[in-house]
N, C-alpha and C positions, 0 to 999 in steps of 0.2 A: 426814834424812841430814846429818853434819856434813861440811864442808868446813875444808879448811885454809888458812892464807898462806902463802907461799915460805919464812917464816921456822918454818912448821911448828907455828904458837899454832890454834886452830880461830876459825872465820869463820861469819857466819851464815847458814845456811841462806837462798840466792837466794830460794828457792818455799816462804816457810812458811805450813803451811796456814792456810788464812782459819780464824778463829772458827767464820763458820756453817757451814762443811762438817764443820766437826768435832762442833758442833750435830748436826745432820743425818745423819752417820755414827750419833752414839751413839743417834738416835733410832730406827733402823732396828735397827741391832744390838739394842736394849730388844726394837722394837717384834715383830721376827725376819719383816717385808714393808716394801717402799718403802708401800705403799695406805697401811697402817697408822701407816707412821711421818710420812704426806702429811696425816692427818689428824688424827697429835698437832702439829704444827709448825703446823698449818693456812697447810699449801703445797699447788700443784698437786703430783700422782703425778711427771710428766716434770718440775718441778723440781728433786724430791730425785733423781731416775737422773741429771739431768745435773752436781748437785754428786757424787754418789757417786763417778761417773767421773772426775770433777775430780779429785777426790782419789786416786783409783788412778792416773792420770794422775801426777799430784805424786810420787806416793809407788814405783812403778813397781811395783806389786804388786797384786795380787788381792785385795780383801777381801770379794767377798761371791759364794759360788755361788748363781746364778740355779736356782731351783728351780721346781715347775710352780703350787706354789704358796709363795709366802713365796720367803723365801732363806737360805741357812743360811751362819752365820761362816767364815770361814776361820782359821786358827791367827796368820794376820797379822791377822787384826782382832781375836782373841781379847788378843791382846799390845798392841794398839791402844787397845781399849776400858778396859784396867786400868791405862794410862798416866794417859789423860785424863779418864775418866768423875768420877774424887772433884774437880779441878781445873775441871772444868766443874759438878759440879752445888753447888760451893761458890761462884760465879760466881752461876749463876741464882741460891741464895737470898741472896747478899749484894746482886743488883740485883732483888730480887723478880718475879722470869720463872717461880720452876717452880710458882709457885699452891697449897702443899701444902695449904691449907686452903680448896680449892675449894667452894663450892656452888651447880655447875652445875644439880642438878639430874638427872644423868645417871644411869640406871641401872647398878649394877655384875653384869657379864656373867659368868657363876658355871657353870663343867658339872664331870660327873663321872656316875657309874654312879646309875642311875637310884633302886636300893631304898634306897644310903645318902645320896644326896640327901632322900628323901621322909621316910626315917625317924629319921635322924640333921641332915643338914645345917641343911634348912627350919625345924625345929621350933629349934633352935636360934640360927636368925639374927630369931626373931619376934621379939623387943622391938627389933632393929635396924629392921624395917620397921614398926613401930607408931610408932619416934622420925622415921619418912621417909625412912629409907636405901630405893632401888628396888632391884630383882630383874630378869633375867632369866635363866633357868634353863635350860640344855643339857642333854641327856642323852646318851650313849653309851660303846663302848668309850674305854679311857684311850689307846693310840696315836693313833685320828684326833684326839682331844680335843686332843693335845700337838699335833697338828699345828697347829690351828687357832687355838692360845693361841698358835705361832711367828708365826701371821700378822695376830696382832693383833684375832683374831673373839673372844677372849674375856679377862676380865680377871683370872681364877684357874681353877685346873681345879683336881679332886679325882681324883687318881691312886692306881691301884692299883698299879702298880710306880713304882720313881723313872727320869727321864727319865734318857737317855744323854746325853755331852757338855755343851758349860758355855753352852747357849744359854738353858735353864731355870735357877731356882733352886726349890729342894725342902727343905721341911721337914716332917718327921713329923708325919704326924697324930694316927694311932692304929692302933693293932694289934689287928686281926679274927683271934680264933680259930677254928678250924672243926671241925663237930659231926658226927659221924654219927648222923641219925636219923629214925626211921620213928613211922607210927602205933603207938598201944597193939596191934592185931589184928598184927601184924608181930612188935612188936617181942617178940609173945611167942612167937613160932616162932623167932624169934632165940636167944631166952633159954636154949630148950630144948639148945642147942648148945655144947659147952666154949666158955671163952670166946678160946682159941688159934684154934678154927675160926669166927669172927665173918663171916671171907671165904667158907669153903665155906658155911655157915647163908643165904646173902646170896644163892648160888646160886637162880636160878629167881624169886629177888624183882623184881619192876621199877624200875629205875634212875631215877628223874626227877633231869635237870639243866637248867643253862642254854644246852649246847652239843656239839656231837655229839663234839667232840674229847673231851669230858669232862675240864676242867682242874683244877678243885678236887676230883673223886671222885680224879684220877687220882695227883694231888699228897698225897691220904691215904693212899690205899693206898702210895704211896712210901715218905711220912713214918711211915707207923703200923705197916704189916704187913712191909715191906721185901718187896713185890711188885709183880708190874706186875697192874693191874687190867685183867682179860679180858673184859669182857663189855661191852653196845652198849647207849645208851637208851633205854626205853620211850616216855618223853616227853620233849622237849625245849623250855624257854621261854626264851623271851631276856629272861626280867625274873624275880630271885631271888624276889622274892613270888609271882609266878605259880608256879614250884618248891614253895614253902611251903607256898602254899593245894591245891597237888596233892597234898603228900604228909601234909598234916594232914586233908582227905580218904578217904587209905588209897589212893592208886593207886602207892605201891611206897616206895622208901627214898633215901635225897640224903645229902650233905654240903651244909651250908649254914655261911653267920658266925652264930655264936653268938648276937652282938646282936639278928640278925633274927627268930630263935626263941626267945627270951629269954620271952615271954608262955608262948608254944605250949605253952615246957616248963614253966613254972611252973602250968601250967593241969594240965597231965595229956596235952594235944594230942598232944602228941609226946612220943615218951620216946629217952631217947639210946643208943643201940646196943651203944658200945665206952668207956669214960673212960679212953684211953691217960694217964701223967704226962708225956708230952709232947706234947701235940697240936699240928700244924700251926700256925701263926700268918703270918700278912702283915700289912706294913705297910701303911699308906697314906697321901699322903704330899700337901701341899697347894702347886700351882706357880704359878708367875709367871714373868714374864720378868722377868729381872735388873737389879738397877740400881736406883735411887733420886734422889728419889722420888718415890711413886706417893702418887697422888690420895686424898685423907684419906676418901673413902668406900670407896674398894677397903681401904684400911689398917683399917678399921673393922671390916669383914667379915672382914679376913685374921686381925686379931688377937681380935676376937670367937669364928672358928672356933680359932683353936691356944686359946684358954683351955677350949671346951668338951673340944675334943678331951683333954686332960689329966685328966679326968672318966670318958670311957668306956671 
């Protein structure tokens, strides 16, 4: 807040914030939980809430909604954070405080959907762990993932959609196109059918997917046929290999990412349905919390993954 003199020249702020709460703030705001941003500071937890408060105090505004887990910015700390964040982290590395060439030792905390970790991410980050970069490895949907990268449980997620609002940062990975396709015994009762009626042909086939909503069958039939897809699944697996190995198999017909059947179909395993000239496509996109910077083995991984990602 500026203040003025009687003669109307501006005066300096009575209560200007200390250093470390401003420390402190942008550690929390990175970290998106006080726990989190308690044990990059290496502070107690009620340390950083009673500077936080300090500073809303100071400042007479809100900056951070307490959530059930983490806390998420407010548009006054969003404005806060891009004041002082380059000002502070040019501070740490001209008194040498932010470590970027850490070797702690510490494992870098990595999640994302379970089949493009296993088949795409892993295999890729191996000569990282053969030079001593550690792993540990998450697995699940990509909303609780972002939830849990706000609060500081992980130190990149691998997202299927990009996160909402500026508490994340997101960079393209790579873009998974999506297949229609069944075993050889299928796909030849398929075949038998114009290739306009691919949807009625499909009729009475068994659906295997990963969820009963059916969100990748349902987003083909959108993007491919310009229909809503009517029918319920056979089988349902919540891990896209487990999909695979059922429908190379022969227990009925999927949409799957291309990458993942890439063998299948080059074997003969699977053969593909439909070859729309546009087929579906998603991105996926690789996150962090904001801000810089980050510890030279999370940086390792992050930029080890954008280079393979440019590849697939």
């Amino acid at each position: 807040m500026v203040h003025k003199n009687s003669d109307g020249r501006a005066a300096a702020d009575p209560n200007p914030a200390d250093l470390n709460l401003l420390r402190t703030f942008l550690a929390v705001y990175r970290a998106g939980s006080f726990t989190a941003a308690a044990r990059l500071l290496g502070v107690s937890q009620p340390t950083v809430t009673t500077q936080i408060r300090a500073l809303e105090r100071q400042s007479g505004r809100e900056l951070f909604e307490r959530l059930p887990r983490g806390v998420a910015a407010t548009p006054v700390a969003d404005e806060l954070a891009g004041r002082v964040a380059g000002p502070l982290d040019a501070l740490a590395a001209a008194t040498g405080q932010d470590s970027p060439d850490d070797d702690t030792g510490e494992p870098v905390h990595l999640a994302g959907p379970a089949e493009l970790l296993c088949t795409r991410i892993l295999p890729a980050l191996a000569p990282l762990v053969a030079d001593g970069v550690r792993l540990r490895v998450s697995t699940g949907l990509t909303d609780p993932l972002l939830d849990e990268l706000r609060a500081g449980r992980h130190d990149l997620v691998v997202a299927t959609t990009r996160p909402r609002g500026r508490s994340l940062s997101a960079t393209p990975l790579m873009d998974e196109e999506f297949v229609l396709v069944a075993a050889p015994s299928w796909a030849r009762r398929v075949a038998r059918a114009p290739e306009a009626d691919v949807p009625a042909a499909l009729h009475g086939v068994p659906l295997i997917t990963y969820a009963e909503d059916l969100p990748i069958a349902r987003r083909y039939w959108r993007h491919v046929f310009g229909r809503r897809l009517s029918c319920r699944a056979a089988v349902t697996v919540p891990d896209l290999r487990g999909v695979l190995a059922a429908v190379v198999a022969g227990a009925g017909f999927s949409v799957l990412p291309r990458y993942l059947c890439l063998d299948a179909l080059a074997s003969g395993a699977l053969v593909p349905l439909h070859e729309p000239e546009d087929p579906p496509i998603n991105t996926g996109y690789l996150v962090q919390r904001p801000g810089s910077p980050v510890p030279a083995r999370v940086a390792r991984v992050r930029d080890e993954l954008l280079r393979a990602g440019r590849t697939w």
